[in-house]
N, C-alpha and C positions, 0 to 999 in steps of 0.2 A: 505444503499443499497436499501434496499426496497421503502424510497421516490426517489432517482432516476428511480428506474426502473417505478414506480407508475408518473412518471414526462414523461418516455422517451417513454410508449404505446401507451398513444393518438397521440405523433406526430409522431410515426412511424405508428397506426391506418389512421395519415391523408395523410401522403405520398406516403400511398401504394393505398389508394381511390384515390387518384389523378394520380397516376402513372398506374393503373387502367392493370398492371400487376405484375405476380410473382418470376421476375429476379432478383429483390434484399430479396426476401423473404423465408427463409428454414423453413416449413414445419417441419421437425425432431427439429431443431431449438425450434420453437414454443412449440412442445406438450413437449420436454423436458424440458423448461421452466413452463406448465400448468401442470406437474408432480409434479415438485418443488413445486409449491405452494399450491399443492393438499395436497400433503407430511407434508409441514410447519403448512396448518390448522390446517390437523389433529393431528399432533406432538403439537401444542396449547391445543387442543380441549382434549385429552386425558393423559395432564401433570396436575396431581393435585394439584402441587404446583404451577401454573397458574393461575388453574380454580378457586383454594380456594382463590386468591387474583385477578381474574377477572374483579369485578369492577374500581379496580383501573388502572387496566394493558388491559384495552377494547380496546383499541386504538389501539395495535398491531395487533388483530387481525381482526381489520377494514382495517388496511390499507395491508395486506393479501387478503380480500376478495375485496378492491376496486382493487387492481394488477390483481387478479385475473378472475375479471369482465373484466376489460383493455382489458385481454391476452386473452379472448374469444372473444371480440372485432376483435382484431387482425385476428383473426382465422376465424372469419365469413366473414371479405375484403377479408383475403387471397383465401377462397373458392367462393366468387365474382369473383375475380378477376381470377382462374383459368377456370372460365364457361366464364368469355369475351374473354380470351385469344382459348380458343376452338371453341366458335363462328367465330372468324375472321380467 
């Protein structure tokens, strides 16, 4: 799940730059998705039978924070794109 969703932000980041509005994009959407993975970090971050085996298991919570990065990605087009959309 999380390499899909880690697969499917940058081309929804690049389709919503190009489409350079916010009719196909929900807002509520989004930040309940940047909840989630807020959530997930920290549910990582403060499981000690995680942390105590860390090293080996790092990778999950890489690819948490690379989604993560994505979905603020997202979030930064989408408020792009709602100040083009109020321009015009």
């Amino acid at each position: 799940m999380l390499l899909c969703f880690g697969f499917s932000w940058p081309i929804n980041a690049c389709k919503a730059w190009k489409a350079r509005n916010t009719k196909s994009t929900s807002l509520l959407f989004l930040l309940l998705i940047l909840f989630g993975y807020v959530c997930g970090i920290l549910a990582k971050l403060t499981n000690p039978a995680y942390m105590s085996e860390f090293s080996k298991k790092w990778y999950v919570l890489s690819v948490y924070v690379v989604n993560l990065v994505s979905l603020i990605i997202n979030l930064l087009v989408y408020f792009r794109n709602r100040m083009i959309e109020k321009r015009q």
